[in-house]
DRENDO-1510 file (C-alpha; in Angstrom, 1 decimal, always signed):
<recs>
REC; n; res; u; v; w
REC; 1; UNK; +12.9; +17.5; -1.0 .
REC; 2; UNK; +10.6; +14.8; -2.4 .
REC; 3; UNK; +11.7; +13.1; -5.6 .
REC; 4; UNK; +9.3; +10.4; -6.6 .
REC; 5; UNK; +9.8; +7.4; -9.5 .
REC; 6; UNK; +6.9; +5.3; -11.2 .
REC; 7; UNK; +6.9; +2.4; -13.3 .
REC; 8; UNK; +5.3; +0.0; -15.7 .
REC; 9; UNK; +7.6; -3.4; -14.8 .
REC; 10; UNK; +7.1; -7.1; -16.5 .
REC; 11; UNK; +6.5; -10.3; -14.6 .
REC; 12; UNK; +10.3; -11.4; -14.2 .
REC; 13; UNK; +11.7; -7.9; -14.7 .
REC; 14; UNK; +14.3; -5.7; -12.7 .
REC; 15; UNK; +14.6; -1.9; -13.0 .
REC; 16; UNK; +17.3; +0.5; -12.3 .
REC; 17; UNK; +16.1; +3.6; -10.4 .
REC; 18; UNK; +19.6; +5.5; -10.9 .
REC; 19; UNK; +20.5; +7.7; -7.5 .
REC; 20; UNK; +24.3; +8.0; -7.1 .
REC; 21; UNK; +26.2; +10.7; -7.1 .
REC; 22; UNK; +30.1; +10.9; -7.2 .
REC; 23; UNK; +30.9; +12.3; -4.0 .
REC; 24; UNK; +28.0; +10.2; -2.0 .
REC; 25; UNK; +26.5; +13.2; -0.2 .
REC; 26; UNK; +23.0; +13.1; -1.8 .
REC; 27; UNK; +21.4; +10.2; +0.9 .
REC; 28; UNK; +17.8; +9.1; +0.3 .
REC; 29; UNK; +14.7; +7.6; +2.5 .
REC; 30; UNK; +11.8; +5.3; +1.0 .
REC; 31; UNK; +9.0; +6.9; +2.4 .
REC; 32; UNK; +6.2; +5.1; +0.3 .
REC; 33; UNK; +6.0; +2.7; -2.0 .
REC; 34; UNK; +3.0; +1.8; -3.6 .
REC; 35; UNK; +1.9; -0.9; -6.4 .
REC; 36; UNK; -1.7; -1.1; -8.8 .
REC; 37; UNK; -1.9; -3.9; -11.4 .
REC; 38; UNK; -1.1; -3.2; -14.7 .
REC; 39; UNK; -5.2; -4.4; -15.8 .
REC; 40; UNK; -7.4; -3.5; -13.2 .
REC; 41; UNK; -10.1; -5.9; -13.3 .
REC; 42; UNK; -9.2; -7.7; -16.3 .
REC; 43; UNK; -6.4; -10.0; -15.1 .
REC; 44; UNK; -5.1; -12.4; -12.0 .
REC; 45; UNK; -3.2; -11.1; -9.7 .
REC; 46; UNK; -0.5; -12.4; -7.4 .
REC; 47; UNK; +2.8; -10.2; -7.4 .
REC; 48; UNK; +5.8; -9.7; -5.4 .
REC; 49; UNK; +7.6; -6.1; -5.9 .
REC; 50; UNK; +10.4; -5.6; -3.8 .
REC; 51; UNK; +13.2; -2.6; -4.1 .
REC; 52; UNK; +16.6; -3.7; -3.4 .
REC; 53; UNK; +20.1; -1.6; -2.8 .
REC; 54; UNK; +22.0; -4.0; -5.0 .
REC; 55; UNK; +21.3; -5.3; -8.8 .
REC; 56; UNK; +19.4; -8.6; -8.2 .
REC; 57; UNK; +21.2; -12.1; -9.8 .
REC; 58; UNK; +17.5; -13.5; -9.8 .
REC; 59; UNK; +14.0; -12.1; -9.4 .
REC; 60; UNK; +11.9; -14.2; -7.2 .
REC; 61; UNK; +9.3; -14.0; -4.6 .
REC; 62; UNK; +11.3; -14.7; -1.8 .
REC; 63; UNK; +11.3; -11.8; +1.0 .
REC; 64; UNK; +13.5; -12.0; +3.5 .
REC; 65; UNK; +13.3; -9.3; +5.9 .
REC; 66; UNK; +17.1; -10.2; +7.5 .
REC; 67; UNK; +18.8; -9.1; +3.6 .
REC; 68; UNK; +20.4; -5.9; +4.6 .
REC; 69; UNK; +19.9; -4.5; +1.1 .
REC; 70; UNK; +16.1; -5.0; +1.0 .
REC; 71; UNK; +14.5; -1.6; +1.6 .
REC; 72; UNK; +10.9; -2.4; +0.7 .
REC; 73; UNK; +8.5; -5.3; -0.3 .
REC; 74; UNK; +5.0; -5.3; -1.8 .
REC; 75; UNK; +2.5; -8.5; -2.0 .
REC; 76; UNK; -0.3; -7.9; -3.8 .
REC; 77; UNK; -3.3; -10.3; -5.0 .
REC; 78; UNK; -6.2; -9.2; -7.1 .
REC; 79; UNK; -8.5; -11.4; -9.6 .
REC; 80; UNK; -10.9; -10.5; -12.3 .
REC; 81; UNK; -14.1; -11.9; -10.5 .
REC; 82; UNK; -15.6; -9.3; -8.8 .
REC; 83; UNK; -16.5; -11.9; -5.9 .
REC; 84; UNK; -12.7; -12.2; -4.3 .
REC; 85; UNK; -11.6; -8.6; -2.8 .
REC; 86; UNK; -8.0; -7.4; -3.7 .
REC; 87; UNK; -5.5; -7.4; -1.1 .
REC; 88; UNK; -1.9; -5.4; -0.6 .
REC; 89; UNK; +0.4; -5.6; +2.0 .
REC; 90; UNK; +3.6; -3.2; +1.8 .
REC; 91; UNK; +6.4; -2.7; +4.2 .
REC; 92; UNK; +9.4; -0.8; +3.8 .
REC; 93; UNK; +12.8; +0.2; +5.7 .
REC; 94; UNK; +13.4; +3.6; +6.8 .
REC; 95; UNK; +17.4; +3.0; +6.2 .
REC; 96; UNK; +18.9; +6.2; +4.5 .
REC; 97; UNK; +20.9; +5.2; +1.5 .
REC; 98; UNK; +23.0; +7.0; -1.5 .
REC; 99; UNK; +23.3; +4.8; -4.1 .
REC; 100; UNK; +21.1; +3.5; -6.6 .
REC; 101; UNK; +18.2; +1.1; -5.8 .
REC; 102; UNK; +16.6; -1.4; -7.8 .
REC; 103; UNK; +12.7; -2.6; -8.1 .
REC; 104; UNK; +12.0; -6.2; -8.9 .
REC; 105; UNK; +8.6; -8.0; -9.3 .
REC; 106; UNK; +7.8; -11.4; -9.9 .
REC; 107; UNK; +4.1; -13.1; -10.8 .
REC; 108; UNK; +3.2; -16.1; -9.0 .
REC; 109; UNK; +0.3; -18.7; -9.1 .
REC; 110; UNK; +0.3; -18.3; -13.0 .
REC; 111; UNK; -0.2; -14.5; -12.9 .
REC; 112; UNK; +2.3; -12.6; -15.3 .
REC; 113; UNK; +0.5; -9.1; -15.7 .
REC; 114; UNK; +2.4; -6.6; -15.9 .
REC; 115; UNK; +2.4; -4.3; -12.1 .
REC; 116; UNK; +3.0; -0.2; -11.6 .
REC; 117; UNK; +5.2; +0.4; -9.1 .
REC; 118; UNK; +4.8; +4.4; -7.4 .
REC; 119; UNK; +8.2; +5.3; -4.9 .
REC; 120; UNK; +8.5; +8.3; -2.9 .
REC; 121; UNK; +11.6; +9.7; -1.7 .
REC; 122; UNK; +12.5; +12.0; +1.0 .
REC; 123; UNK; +16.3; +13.5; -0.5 .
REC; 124; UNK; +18.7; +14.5; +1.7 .
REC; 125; UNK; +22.0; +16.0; +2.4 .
REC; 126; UNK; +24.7; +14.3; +3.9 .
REC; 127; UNK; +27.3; +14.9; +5.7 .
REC; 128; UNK; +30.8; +13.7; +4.6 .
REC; 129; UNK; +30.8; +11.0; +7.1 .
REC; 130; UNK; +27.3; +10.1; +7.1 .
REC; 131; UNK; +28.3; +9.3; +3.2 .
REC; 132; UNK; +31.2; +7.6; +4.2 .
REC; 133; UNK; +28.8; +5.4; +6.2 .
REC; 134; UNK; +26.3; +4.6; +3.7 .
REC; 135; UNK; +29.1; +3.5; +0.8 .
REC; 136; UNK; +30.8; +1.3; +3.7 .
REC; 137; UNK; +27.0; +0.2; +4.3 .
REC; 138; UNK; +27.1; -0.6; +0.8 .
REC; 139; UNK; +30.1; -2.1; +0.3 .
REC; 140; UNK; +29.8; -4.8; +3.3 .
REC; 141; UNK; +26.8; -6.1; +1.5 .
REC; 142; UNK; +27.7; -6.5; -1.7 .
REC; 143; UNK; +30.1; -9.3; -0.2 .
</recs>
């Protein structure tokens, strides 16, 4: 099954996309991840989305593709002149998780407009090990 999440999120901002269940066995799989500016052709543009397994202390632009609770990124840079093309680049993990995930996005280079985020989300069943994984997963990065 596909479940799929949008949002409207703030320069500086961090949503919860709630996904857990109590006994684990419902696992999930990003399977796209898309972002479109707030203003289309109204505003600058230079934004950083990225969808984490684990509530963020900070929201910054920093992507590093070695934090095992990254599952996705998104740069995107647009401005209001009609003369500079727009440009996205999106990459996201294929890791199968069961607990909630959380999208941040942060304007850089004086751009604060707001950013749609679009998710898609291949649901799952899981076995009772294959939960069991994915919380100890979990766990071991939280630390």
């Amino acid at each position: 099954m596909i479940k799929s999440y949008r949002g409207l999120i703030a320069s500086g901002a961090q949503h919860t996309i709630p996904l857990h269940t109590n006994d684990g066995k419902t696992g999930y799989k990003v399977i796209k991840f898309e972002v479109f500016p707030g203003s289309p052709g109204s505003e600058h543009y230079e934004a950083t989305l990225k969808i984490y397994k684990l509530l963020q202390s900070t929201v910054n632009n920093a992507v590093d593709f070695s934090d095992l609770t990254l599952l996705g990124a998104a740069y995107y840079q647009d401005d209001n002149a009609k003369h500079y093309p727009s440009s996205k680049d999106v990459i996201f993990d294929n890791e199968v998780f069961n607990q909630d995930m959380y999208v941040t996005y942060i304007g850089t280079d004086g751009a604060t407009a707001a950013m749609n985020y679009y998710i898609e989300l291949e649901q799952m069943n899981l076995t009772e090990d294959q939960a069991l994984v994915a919380i100890v997963k979990n766990l071991r990065n939280e630390q």
